[in-house]
Backbone as a printed PyTorch tensor [residue, N CA C, xyz], in Angstrom:
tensor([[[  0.8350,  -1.1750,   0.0000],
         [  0.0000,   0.0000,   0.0000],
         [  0.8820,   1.2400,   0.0000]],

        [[  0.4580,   2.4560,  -0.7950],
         [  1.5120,   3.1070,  -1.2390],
         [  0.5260,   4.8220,  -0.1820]],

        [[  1.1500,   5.5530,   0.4020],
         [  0.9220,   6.6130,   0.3600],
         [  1.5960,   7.9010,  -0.1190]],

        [[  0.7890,   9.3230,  -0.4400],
         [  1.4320,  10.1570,  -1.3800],
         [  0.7400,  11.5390,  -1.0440]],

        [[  1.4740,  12.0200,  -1.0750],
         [  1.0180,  13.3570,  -0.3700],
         [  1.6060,  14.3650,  -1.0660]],

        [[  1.1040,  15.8320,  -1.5980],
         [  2.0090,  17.1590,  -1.6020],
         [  1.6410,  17.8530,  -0.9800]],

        [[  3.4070,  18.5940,  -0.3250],
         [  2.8170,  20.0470,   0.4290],
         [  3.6820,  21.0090,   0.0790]],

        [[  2.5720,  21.6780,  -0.1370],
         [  3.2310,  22.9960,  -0.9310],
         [  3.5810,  24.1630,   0.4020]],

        [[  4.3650,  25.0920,  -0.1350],
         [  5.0220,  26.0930,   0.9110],
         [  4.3430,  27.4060,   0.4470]],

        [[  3.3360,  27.9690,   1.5650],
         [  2.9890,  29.4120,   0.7920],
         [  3.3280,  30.2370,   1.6680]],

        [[  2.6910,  31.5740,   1.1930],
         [  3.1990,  32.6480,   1.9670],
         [  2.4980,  32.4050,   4.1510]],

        [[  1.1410,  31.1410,   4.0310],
         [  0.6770,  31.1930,   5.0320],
         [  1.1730,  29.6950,   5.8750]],

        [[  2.3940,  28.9640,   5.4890],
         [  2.7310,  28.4380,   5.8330],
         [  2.6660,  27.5680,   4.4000]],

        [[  2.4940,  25.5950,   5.4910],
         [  2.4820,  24.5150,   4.7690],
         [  1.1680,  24.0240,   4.0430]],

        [[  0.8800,  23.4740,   2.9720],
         [ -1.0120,  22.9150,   2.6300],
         [ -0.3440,  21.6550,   2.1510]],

        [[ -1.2780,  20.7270,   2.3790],
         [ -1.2010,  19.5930,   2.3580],
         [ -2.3110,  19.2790,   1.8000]],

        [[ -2.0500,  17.4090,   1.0120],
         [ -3.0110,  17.2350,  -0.1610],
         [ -2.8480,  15.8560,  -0.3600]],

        [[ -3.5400,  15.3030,  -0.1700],
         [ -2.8220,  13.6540,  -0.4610],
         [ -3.2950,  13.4050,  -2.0570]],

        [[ -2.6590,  12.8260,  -2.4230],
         [ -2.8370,  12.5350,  -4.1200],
         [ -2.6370,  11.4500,  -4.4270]],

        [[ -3.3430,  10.8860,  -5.7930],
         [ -3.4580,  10.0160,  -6.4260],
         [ -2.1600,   9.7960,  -7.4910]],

        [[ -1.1900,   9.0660,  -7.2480],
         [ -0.0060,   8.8750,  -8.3220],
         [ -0.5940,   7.7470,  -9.7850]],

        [[ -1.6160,   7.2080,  -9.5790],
         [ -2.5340,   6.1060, -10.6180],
         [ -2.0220,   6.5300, -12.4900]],

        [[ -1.8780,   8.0190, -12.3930],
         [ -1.8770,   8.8380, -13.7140],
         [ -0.5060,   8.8430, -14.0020]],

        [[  0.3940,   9.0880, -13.4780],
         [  1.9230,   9.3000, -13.4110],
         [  2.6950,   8.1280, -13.4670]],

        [[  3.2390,   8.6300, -14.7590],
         [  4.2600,   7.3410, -15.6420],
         [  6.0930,   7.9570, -14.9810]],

        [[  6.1000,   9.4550, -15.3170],
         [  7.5140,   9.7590, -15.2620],
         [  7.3150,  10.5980, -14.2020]],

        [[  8.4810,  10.6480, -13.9030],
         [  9.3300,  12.2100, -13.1970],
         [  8.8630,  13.2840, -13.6930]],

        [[  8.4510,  13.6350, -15.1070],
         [  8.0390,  14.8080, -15.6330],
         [  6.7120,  14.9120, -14.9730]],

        [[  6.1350,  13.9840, -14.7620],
         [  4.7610,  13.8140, -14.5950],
         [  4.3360,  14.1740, -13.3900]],

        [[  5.1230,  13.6980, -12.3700],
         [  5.0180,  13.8640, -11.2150],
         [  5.7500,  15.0630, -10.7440]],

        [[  6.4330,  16.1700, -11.4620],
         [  6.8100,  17.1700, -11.4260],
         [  5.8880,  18.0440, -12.1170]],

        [[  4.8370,  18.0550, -12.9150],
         [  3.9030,  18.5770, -13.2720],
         [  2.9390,  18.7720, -12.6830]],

        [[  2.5060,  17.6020, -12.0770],
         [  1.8610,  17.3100, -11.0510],
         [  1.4110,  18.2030,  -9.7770]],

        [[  3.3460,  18.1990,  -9.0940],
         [  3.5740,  18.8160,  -8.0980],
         [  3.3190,  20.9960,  -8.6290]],

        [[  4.0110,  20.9800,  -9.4860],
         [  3.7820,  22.7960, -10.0200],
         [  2.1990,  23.2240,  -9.9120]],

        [[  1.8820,  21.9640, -10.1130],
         [ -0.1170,  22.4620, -10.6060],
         [ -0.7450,  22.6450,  -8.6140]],

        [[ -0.1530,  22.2150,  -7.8430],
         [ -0.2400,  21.9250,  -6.5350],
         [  0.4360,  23.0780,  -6.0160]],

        [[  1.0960,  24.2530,  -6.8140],
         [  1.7970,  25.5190,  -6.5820],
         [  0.7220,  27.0070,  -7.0970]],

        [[  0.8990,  27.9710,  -6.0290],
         [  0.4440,  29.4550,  -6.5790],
         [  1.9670,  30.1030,  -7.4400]],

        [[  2.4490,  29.4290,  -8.0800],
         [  3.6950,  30.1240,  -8.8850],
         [  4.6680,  29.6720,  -8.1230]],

        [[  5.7490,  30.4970,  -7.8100],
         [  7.2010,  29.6480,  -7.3820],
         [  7.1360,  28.9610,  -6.5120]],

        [[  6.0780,  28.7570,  -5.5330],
         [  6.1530,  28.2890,  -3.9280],
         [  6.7990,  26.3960,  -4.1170]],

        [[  7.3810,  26.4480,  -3.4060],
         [  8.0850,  25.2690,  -3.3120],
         [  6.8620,  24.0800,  -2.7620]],

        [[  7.4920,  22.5030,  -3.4890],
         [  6.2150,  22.0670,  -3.6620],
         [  6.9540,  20.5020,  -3.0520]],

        [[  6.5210,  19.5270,  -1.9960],
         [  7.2990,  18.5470,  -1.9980],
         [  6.8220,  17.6400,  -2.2440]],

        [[  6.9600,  16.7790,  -2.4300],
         [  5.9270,  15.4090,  -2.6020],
         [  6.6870,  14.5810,  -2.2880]],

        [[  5.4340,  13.6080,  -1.2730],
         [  5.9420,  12.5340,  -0.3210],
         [  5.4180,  11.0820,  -1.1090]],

        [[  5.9950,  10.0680,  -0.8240],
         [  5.8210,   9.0020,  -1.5220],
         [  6.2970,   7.9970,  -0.4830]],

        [[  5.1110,   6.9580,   0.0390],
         [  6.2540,   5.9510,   1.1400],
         [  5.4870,   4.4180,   0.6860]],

        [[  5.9370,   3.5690,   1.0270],
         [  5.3470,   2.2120,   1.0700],
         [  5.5770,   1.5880,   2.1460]],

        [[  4.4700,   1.1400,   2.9080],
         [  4.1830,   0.6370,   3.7580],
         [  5.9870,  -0.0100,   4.5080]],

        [[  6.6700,   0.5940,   5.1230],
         [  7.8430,   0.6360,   5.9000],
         [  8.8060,   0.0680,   4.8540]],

        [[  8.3010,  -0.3090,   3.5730],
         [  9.7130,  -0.5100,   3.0850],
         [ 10.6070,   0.3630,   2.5360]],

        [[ 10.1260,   1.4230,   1.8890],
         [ 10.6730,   2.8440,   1.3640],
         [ 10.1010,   3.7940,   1.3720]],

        [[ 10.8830,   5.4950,   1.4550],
         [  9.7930,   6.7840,   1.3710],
         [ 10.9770,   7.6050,   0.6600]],

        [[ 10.0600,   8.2100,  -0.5290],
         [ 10.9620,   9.2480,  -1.1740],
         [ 10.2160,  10.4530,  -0.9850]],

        [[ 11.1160,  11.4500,  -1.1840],
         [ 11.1870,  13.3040,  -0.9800],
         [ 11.2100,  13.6350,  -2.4610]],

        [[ 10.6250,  14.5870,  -3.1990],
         [ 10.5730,  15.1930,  -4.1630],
         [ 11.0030,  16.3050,  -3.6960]],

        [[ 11.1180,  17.5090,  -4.5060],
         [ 11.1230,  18.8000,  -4.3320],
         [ 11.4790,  19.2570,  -5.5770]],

        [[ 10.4410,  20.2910,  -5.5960],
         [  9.8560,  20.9510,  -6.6280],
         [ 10.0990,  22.4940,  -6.6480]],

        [[ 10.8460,  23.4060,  -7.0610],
         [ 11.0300,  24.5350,  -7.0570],
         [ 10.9260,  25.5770,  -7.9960]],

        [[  9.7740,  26.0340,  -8.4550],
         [  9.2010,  26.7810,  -9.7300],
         [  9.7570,  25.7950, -10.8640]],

        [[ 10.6230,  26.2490, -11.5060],
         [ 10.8180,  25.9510, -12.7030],
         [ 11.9810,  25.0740, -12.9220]],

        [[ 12.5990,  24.6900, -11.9540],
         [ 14.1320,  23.9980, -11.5380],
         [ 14.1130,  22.3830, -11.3180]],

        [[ 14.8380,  22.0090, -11.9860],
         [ 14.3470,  20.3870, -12.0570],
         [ 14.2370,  20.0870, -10.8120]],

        [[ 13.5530,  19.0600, -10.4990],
         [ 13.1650,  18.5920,  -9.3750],
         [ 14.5250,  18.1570,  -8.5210]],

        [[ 14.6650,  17.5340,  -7.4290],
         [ 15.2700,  17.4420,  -6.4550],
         [ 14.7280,  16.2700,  -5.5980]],

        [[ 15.6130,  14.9920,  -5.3770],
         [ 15.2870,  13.4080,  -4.7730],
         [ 16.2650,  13.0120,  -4.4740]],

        [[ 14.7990,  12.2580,  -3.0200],
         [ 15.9150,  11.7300,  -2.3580],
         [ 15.0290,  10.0400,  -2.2170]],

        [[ 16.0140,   9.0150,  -2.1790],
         [ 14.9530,   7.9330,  -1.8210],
         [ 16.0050,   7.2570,  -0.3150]],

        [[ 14.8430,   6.3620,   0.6120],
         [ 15.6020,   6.0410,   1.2170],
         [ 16.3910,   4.7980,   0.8840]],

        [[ 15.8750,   3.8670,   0.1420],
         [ 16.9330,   2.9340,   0.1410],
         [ 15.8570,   2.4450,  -1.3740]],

        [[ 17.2020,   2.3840,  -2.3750],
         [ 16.9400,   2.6500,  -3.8730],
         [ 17.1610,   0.9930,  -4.4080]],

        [[ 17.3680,   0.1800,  -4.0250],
         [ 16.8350,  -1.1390,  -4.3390],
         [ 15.7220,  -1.5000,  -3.9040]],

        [[ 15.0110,  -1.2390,  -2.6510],
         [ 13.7080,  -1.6450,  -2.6860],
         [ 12.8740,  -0.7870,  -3.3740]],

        [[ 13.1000,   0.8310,  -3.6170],
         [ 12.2480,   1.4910,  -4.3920],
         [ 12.2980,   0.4850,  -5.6500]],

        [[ 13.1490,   0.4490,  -5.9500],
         [ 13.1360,   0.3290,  -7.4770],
         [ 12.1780,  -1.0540,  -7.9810]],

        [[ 11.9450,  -1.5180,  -6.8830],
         [ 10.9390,  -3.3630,  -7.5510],
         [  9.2270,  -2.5050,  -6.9710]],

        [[  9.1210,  -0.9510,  -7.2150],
         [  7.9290,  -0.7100,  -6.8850],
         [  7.6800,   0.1620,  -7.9260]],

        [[  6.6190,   0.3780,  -8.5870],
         [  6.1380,   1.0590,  -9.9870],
         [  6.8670,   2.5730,  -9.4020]],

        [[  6.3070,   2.9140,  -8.3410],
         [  6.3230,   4.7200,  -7.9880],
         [  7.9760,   4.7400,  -7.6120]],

        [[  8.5660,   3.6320,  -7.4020],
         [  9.7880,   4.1030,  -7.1400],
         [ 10.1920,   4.3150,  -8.0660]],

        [[ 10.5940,   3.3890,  -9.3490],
         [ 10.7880,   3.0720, -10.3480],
         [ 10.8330,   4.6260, -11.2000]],

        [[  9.6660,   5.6040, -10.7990],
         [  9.2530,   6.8530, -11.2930],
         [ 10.9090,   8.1170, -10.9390]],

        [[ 11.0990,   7.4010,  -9.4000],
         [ 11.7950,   8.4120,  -8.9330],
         [ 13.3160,   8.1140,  -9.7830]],

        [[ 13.6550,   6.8050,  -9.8720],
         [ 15.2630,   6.6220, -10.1440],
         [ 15.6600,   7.0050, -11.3720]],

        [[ 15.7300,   8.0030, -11.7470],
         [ 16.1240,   7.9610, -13.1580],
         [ 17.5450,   7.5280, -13.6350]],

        [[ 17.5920,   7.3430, -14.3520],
         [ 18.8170,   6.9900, -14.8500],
         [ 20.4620,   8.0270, -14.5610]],

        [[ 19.7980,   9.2230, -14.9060],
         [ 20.6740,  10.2560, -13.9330],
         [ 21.0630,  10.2850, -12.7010]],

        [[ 19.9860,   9.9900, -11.7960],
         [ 19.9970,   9.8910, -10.4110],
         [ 21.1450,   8.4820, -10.0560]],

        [[ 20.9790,   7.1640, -10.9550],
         [ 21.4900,   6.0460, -10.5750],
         [ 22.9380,   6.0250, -11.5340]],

        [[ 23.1290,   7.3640, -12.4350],
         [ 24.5770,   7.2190, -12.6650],
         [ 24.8490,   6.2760, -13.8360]],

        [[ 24.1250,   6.3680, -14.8800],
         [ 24.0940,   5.2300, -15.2920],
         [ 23.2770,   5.9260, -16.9200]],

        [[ 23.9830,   5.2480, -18.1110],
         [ 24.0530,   5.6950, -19.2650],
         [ 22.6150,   4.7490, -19.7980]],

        [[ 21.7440,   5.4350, -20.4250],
         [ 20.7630,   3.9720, -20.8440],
         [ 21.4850,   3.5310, -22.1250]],

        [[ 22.0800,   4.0920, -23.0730],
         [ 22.8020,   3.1960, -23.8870],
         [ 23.8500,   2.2730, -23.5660]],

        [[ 24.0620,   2.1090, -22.3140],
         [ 24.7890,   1.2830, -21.6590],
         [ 23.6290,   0.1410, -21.5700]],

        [[ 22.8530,   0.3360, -21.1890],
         [ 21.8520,  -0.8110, -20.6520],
         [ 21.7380,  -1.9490, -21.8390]],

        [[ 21.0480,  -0.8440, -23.2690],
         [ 20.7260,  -1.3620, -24.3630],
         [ 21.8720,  -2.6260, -24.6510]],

        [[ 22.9790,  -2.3990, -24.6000],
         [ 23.7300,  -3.1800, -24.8420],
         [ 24.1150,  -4.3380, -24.1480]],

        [[ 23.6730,  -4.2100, -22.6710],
         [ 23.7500,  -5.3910, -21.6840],
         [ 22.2600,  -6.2110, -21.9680]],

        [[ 21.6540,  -5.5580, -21.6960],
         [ 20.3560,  -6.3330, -21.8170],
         [ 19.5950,  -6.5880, -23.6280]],

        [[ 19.8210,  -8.0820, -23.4980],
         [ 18.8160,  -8.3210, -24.8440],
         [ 17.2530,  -8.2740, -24.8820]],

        [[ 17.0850,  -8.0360, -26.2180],
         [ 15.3560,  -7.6430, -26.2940],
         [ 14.6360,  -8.3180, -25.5970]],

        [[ 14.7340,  -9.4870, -24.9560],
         [ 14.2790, -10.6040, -24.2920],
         [ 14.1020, -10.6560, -22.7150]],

        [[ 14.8170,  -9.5460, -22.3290],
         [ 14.8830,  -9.2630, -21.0700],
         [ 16.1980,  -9.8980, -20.5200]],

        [[ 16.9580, -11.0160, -21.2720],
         [ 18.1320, -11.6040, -20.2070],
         [ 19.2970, -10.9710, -21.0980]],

        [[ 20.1710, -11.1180, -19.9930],
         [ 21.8600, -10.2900, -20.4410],
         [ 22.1730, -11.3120, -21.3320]],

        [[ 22.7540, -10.7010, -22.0450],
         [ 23.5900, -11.6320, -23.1050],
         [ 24.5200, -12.5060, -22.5440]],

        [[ 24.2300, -13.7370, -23.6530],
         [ 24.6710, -14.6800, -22.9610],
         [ 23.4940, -15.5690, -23.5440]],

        [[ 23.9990, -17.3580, -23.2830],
         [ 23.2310, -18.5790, -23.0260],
         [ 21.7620, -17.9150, -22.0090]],

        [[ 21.1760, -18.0590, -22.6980],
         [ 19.7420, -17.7560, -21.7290],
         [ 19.6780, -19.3260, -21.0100]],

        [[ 19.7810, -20.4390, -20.8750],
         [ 19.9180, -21.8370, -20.9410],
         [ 20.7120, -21.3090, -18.9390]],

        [[ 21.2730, -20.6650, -19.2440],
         [ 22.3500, -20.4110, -17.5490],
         [ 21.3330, -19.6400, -16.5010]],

        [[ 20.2150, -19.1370, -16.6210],
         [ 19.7550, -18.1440, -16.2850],
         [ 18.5280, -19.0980, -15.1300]],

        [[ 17.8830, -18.9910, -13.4350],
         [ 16.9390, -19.3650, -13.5040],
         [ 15.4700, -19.4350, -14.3170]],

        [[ 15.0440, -20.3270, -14.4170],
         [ 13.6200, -20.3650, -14.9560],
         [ 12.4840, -19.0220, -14.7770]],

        [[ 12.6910, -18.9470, -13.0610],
         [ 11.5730, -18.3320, -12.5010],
         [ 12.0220, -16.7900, -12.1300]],

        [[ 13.6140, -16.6240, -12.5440],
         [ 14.1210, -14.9400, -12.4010],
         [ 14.8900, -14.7620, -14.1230]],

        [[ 14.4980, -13.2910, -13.6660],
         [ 14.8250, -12.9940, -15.1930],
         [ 15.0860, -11.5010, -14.7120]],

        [[ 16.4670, -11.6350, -15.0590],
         [ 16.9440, -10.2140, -14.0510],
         [ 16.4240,  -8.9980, -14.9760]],

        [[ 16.0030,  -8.0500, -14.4690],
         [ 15.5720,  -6.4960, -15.2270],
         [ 17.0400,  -5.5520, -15.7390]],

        [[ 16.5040,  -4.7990, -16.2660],
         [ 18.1460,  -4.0980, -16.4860],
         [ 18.4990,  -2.8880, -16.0230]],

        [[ 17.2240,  -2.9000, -14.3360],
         [ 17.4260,  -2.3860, -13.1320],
         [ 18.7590,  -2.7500, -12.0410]],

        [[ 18.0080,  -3.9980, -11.8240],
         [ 18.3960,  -4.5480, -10.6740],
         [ 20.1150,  -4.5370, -10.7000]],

        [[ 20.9480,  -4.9210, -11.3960],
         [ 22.1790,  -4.7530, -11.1040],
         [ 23.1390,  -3.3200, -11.0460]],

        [[ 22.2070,  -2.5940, -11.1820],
         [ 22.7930,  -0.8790, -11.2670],
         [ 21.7610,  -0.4320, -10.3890]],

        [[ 21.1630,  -0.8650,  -9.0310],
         [ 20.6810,   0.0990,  -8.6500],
         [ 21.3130,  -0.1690,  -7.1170]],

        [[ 21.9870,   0.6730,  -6.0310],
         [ 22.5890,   0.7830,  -4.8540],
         [ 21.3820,   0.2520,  -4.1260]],

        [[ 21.9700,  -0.5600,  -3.2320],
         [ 21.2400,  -0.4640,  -1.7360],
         [ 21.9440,   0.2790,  -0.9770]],

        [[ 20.5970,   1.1350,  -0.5320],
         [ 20.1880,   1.9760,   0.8780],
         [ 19.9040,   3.3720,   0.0900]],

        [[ 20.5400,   4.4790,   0.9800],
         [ 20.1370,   6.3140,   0.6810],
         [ 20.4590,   6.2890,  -0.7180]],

        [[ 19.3070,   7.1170,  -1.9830],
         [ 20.3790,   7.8650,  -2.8280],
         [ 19.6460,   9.0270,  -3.2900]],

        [[ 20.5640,  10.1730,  -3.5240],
         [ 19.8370,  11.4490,  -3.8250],
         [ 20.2330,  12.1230,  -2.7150]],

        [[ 19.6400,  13.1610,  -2.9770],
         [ 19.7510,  14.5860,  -2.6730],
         [ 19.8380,  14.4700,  -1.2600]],

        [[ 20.4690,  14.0920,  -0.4070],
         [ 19.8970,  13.7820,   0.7530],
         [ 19.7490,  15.7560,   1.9150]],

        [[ 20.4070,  17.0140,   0.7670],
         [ 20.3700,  18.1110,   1.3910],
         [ 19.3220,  18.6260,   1.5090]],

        [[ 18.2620,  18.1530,  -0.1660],
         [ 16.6600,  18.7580,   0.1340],
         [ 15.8550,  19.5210,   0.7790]],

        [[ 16.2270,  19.1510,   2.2690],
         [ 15.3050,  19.6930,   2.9900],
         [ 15.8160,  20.5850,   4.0130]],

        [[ 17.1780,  20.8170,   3.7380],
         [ 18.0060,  20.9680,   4.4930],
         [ 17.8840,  22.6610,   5.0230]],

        [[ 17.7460,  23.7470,   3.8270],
         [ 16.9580,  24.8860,   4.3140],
         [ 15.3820,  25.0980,   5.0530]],

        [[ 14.8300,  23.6190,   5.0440],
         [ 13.5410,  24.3040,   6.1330],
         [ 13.9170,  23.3300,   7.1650]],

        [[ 15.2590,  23.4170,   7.3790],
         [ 15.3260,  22.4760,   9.6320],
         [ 15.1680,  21.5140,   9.8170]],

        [[ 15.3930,  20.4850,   8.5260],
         [ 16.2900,  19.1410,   8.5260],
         [ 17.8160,  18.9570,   7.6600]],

        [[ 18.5440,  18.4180,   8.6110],
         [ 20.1550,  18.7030,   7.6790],
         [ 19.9160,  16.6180,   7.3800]],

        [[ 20.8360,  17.1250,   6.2920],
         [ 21.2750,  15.6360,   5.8310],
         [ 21.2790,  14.3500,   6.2640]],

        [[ 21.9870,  14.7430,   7.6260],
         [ 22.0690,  13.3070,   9.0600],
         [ 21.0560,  13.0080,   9.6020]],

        [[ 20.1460,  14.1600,   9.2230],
         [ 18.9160,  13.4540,  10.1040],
         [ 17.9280,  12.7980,   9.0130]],

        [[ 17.8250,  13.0970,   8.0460],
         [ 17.5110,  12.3270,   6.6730],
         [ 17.8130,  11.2910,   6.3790]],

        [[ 19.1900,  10.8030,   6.9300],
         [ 20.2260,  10.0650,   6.6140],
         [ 19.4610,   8.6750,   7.7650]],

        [[ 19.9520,   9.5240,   8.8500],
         [ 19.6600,   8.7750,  10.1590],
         [ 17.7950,   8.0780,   9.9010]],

        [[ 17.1280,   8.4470,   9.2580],
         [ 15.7310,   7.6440,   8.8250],
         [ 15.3980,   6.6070,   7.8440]],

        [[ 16.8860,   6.5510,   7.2690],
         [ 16.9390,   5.6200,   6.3640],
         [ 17.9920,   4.4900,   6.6140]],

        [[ 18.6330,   4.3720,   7.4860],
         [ 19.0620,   3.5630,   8.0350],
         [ 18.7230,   2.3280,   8.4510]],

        [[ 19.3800,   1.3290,   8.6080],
         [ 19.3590,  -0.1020,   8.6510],
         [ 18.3320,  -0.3260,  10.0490]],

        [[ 16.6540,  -0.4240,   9.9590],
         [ 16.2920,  -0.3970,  11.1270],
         [ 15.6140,   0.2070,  11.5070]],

        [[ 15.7310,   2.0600,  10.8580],
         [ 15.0210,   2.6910,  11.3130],
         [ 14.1630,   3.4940,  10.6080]],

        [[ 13.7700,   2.7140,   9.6030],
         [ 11.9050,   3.1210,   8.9750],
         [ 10.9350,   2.3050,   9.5700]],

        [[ 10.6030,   2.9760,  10.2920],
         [  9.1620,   2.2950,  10.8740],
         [  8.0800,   2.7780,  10.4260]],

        [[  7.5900,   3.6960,   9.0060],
         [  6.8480,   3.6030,   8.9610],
         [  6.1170,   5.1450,   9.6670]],

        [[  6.8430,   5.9850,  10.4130],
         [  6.9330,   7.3050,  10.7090],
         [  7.9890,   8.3790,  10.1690]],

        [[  9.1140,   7.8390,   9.1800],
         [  9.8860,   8.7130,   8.6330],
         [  8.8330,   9.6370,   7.9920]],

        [[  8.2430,   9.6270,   7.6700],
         [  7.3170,  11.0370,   6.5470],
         [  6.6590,  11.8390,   7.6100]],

        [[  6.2290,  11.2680,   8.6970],
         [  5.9300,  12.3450,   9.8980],
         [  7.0860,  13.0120,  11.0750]],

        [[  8.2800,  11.8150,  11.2730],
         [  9.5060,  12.7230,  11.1150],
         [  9.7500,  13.7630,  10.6190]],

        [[  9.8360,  13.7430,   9.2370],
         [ 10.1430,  14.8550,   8.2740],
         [  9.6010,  16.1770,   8.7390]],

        [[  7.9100,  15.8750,   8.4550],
         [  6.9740,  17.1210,   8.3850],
         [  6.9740,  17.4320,   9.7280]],

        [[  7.4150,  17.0030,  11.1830],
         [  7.2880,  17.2950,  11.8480],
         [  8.9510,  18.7390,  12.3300]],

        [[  9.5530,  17.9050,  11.7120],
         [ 11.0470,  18.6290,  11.4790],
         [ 10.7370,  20.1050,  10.4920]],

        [[ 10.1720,  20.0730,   9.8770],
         [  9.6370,  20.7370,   8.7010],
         [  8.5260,  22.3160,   9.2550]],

        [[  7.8560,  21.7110,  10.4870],
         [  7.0130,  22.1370,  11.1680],
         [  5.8900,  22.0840,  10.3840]],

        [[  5.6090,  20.7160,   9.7660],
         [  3.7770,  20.7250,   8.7210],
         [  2.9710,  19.4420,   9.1450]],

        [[  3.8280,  19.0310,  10.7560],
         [  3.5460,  17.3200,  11.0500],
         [  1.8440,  17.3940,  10.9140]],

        [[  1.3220,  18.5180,  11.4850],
         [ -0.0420,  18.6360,  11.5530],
         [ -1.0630,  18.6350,  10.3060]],

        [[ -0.9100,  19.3770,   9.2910],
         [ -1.6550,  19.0880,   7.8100],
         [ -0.9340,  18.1490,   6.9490]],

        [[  0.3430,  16.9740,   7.5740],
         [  0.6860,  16.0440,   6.8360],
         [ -0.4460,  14.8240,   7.4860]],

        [[ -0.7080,  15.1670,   8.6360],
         [ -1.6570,  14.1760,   9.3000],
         [ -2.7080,  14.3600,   9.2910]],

        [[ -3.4010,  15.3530,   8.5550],
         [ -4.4620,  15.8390,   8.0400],
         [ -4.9110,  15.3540,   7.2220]],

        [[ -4.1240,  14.8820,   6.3500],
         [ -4.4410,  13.6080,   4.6370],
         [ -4.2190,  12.2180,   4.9590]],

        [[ -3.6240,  11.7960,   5.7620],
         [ -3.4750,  10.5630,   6.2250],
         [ -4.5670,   9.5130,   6.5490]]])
C-alpha cells in the first residue's frame, strides 16, 4: 500500500493534499503534477512511502528540475512509484549502456539456458545501490540537515513514521496528518 502526499510552501505556511499517483508514468509527470499543486514559485514537496519498506522526498522549485531523495533505492526500485523516482541520472548510469547489456528478451547476453527459470533479471536490478540515494540536502533549508535524513533511512530505522519525522522537522507534522 503506497501513500502520497504534496505540500506545498505558501506565503501562510504549509497545505497539504494527499494525491493520487494512478496517472503518473515519469518524473516529468510527477513534477507537473507537483507545479499544478503551486500558486507560482512556492516550493512544492511530494511525499511518496510504502508501507515501511521505502519513502521518497521530491522537491519541486518553480521551474528547476526537481530534487530526490529515496531512502533505500533497491527496494524502491521493484515498486512502480519508485521506479518513477530513479532515473537513470539519479542512478549514474548511461541507458545506452543498458541497451547493450540487456537483450530484447529481457536476459543479459549470454546462453539464456544459464539463467533461472523463474528470475529474469531487469536491467534495473544490477545498477541500482542499496540503501540512501539522492539529494539527501533537500530539505536541508527548512530544519532538517542531511544526518537526520540520513539517520531515517538507516538499517532499522523506517518504521513507517519517517514522513511524519520529516513534516514534523519541517514544522507541517499537523496538515501532513491531516491527509493521512
Amino acid at each position: 500500500m503506497y501513500f502520497a502526499a504534496l505540500l506545498a510552501r505558501t506565503e501562510d505556511g504549509w497545505e497539504a493534499r494527499e494525491t493520487d499517483l494512478d496517472d503518473v508514468e515519469t518524473l516529468a509527470d510527477l513534477t507537473d503534477l507537483a507545479r499544478a499543486a503551486s500558486a507560482g514559485e512556492d516550493t512544492v514537496l511530494v511525499f511518496i512511502e510504502q508501507e515501511d519498506a521505502w519513502f521518497g522526498v521530491v522537491r519541486v522549485d518553480g521551474e528547476e528540475d526537481p530534487r530526490i531523495y529515496v531512502s533505500d533505492a533497491a527496494t524502491a526500485a521493484r515498486s512502480s512509484y519508485g521506479e518513477i523516482l530513479l532515473t537513470d541520472e539519479m542512478l549514474g548510469r548511461d541507458p545506452e549502456d543498458l541497451d547493450e547489456i540487456v537483450d530484447l528478451d529481457g536476459t543479459e547476453e549470454g546462453d539464456a539456458d544459464d539463467l533461472d527459470d523463474d528470475v529474469v533479471p531487469g536491467p534495473t536490478e544490477a545498477h541500482v545501490p542499496v540503501g540512501p540515494l539522492g539529494d539527501a540536502e533537500l530539505l536541508s533549508d527548512f530544519g532538517m540537515s542531511d544526518k537526520e535524513l540520513l539517520a531515517l533511512s538507516g538499517d532499522g530505522a523506517l518504521t513507517g513514521e519517517a514522513l511524519g519525522e520529516i513534516a514534523d522537522s519541517l514544522g507541517c507534522a499537523d496538515v501532513l496528518e491531516a491527509v493521512r
